[in-house]
KOLFI-22528 format. One line per 5 residues: number of its first residue (from 0); their letters; for each residue x, y, z of N, C-alpha, C, O. Coordinates in nm, 2 decimals, decimal comma. Each point is the difference from the previous one (the first is absolute). Last residue first. Layout:
REM KOLFI-22528
NUM) A) X Y Z X Y Z X Y Z X Y Z | ...
This chain:
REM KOLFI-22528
68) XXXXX) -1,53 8,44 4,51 0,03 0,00 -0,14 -0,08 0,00 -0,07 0,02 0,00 -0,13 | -0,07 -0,05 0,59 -0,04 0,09 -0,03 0,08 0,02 -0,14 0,00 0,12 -0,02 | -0,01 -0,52 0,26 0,06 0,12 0,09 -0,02 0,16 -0,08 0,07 0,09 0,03 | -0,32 -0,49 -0,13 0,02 -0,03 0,13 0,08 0,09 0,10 -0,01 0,02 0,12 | 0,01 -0,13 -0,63 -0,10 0,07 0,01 0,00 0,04 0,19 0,01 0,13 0,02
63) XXXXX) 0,31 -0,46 -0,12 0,02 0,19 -0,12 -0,06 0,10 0,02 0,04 0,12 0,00 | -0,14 -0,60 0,14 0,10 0,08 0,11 0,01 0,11 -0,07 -0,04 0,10 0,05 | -0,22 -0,30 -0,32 -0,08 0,02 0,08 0,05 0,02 0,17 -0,06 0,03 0,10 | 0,29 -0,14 -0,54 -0,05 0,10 0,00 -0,11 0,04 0,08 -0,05 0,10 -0,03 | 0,29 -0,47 0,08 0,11 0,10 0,00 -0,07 0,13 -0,04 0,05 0,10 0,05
58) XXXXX) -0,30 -0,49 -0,07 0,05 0,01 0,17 0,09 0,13 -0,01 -0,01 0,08 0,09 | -0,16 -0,26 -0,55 -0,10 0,01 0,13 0,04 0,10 0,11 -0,04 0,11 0,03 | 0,33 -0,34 -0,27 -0,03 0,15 -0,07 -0,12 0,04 0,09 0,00 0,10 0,08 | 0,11 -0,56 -0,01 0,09 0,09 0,04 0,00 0,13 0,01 0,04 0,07 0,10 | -0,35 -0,33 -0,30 0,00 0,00 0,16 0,09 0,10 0,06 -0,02 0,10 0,07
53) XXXXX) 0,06 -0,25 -0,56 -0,12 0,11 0,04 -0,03 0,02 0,12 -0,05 0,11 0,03 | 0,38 -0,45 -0,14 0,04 0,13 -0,03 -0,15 0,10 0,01 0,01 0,09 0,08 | -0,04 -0,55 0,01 0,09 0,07 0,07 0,00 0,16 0,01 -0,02 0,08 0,08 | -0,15 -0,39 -0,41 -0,08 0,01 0,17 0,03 0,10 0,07 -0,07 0,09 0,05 | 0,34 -0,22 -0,48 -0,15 0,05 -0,04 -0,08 0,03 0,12 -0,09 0,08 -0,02
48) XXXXX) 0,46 -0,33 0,12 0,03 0,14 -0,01 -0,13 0,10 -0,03 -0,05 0,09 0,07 | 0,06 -0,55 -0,13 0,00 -0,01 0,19 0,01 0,18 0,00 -0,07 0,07 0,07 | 0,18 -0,27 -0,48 -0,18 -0,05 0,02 -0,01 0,07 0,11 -0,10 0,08 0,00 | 0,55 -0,10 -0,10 -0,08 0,04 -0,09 -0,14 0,05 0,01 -0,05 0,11 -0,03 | 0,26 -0,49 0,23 0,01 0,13 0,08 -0,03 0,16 -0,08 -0,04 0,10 0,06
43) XXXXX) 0,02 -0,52 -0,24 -0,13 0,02 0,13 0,03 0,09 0,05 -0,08 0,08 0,04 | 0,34 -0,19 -0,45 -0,15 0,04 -0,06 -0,06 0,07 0,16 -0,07 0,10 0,01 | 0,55 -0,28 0,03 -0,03 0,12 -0,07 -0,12 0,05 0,00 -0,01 0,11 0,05 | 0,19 -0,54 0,17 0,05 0,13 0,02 0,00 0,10 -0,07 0,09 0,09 0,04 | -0,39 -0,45 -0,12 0,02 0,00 0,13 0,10 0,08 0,05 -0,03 0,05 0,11
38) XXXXX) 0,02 -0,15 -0,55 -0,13 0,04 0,02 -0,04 0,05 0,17 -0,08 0,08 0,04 | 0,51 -0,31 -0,19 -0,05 0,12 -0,07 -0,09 0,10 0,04 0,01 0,12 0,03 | 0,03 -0,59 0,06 0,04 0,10 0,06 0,03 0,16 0,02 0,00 0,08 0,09 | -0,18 -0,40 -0,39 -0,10 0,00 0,15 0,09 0,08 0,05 -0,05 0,11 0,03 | 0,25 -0,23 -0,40 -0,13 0,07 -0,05 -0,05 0,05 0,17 -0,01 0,11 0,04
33) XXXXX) 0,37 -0,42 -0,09 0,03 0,12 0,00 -0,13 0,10 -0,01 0,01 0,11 0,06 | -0,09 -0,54 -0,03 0,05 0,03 0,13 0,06 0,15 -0,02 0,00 0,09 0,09 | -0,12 -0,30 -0,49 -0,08 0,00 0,05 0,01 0,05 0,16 -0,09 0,06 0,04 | 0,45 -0,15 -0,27 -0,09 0,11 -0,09 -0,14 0,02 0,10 -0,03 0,10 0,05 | 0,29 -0,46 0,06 0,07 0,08 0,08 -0,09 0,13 -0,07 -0,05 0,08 0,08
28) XXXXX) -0,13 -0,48 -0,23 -0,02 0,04 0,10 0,11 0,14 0,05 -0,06 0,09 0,05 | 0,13 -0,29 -0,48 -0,15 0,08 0,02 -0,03 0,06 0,14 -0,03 0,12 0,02 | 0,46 -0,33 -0,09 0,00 0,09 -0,05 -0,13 0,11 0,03 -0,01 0,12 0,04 | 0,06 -0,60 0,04 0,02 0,08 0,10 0,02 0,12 -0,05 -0,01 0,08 0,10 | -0,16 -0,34 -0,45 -0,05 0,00 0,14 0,05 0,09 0,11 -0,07 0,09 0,03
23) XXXXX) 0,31 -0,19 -0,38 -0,10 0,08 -0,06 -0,11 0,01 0,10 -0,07 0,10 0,01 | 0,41 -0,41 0,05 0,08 0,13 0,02 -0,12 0,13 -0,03 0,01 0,11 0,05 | -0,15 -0,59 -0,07 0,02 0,00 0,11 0,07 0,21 0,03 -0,03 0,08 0,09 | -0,01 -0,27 -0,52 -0,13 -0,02 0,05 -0,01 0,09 0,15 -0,06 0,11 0,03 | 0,41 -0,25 -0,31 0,02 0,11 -0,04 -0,11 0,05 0,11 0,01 0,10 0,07
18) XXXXX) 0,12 -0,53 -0,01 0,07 0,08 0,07 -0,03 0,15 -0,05 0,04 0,10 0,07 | -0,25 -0,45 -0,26 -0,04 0,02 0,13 0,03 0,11 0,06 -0,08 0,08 0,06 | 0,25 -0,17 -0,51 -0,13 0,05 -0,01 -0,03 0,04 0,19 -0,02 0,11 0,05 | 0,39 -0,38 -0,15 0,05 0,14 -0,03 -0,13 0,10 0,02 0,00 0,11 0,05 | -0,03 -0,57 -0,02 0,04 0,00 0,13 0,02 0,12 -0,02 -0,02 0,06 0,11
13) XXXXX) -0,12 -0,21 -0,47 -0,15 -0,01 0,12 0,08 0,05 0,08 -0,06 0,08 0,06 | 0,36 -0,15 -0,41 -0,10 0,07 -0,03 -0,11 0,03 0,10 -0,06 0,11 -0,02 | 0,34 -0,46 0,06 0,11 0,12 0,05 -0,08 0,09 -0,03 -0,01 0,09 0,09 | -0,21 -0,43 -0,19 0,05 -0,03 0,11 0,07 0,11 0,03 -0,01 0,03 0,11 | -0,06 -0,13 -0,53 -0,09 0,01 0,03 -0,02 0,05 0,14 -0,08 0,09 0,02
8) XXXXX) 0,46 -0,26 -0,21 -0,05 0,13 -0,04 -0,10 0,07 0,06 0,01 0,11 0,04 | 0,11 -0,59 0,00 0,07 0,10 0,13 0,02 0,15 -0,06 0,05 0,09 0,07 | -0,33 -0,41 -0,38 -0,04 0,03 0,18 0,07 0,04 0,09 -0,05 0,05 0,11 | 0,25 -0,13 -0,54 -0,11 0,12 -0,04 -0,07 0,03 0,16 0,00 0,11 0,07 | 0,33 -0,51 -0,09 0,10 0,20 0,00 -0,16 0,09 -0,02 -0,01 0,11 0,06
3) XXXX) -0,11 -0,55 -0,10 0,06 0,03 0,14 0,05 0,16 0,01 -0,02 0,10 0,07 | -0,41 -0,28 -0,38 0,15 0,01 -0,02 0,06 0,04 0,14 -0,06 0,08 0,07 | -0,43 -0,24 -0,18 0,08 0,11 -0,03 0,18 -0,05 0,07 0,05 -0,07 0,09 | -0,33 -0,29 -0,25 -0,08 0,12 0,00 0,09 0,13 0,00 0,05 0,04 -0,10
């Protein structure tokens, strides 16, 4: 049927394919772990400011107002 040398072709071919498999995998994930984190030190605090900052302005102009400015 198939030939000895053709199946340790074959064979070196699956074992090259896995390993590409296996590297393209952990790649995805670290991408993917980069993404979250990302998102977690940039976008929320970001987010958190949008809150923030009008409170603040709030407060500072309402000590401003407070002493007669």
């Amino acid at each position: 049927m198939i030939e000895p040398e053709l199946a340790a072709k074959l064979d070196e071919i699956s074992a090259k394919a896995d390993a590409a498999y296996h590297a393209a995998e952990k790649v995805r994930k670290y991408l993917f772990w980069t993404g979250v984190i990302t998102i977690a030190l940039i976008v929320l605090p970001i987010i958190g400011l949008a809150f923030a900052i009008p409170q603040l302005l709030d407060s500072y102009t309402s000590t401003l107002n407070g002493l007669g400015y």
